[in-house]
Residue, then its C-alpha position, 0 to 999 in steps of 0.5 A: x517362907x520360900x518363895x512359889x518359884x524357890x518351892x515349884x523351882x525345886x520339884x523334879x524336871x521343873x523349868x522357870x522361865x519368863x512368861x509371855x505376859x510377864x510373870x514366870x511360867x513353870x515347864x515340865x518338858x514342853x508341858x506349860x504347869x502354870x505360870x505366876x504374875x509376881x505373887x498376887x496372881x496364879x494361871x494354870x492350864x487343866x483339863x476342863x473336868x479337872x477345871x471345873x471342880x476346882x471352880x465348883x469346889x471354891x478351890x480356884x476361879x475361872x480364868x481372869x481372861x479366858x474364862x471359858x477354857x480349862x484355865x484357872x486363876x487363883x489370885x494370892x493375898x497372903x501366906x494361907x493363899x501362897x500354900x493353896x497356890x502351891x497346892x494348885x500348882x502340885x495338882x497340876x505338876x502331878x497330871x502332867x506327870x501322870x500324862x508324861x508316864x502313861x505316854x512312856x515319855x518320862x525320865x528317869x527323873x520323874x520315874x521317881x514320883x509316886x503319883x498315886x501316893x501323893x495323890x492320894x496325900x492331898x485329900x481331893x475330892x471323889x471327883x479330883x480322884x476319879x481324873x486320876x484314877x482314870x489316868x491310872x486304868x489307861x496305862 
């Protein structure tokens, strides 16, 4: 199994870097997706709508520091948690393209993601999918 920085690594316009607190951090551009502390522990920065229906929904924690922000954690123990660590950083990596594309500021790269057919994959729920929906209507 790959690891989460060979798996996010591969996706279009992806950076991995060394993060701030140790752990490597995930770029889109200057956009920070999330970052990883070895592969026990996930943050990702979200808008506080979208944070707060993965804490609801049990998809996620609040931040182990910040808890009042839009960040969330997700700490990872085994394979089942690596996936849904992956699926949380997807999320993330697809709102940031969404951003990018209705600001006119995506490449040719990620011209090539269907954001609302992958969207549309990952099952969310009526919430998740309103937060993108609406991204949609502003363009």
């Amino acid at each position: 199994m790959a690891s989460i920085e060979d798996e996010v690594s591969a996706w279009p316009g992806i950076a991995a870097e060394p993060h701030r607190f140790n752990g490597r951090e995930f770029t889109l551009g200057a956009r920070e997706v999330g970052h990883v502390h070895g592969e026990r522990l996930l943050d990702i920065p979200f808008a506080k709508r979208i944070r707060d229906v993965l804490v609801e929904e049990g998809e996620a924690q609040e931040h182990h520091v910040i808890p009042e922000s839009g960040w969330i954690s997700f700490r990872i123990e085994g394979d089942a948690d690596r996936e849904h660590a992956v699926w949380l950083l997807r999320l993330s990596y697809l709102y940031n393209v969404a951003i990018l594309n209705n600001q006119g500021a995506a490449d040719g790269e990620l011209d090539t993601i269907d954001v609302e057919q992958e969207v549309a994959s990952m099952d969310l729920n009526e919430d998740l999918s309103a937060v993108f929906d609406s991204l949609r209507t502003s363009q």
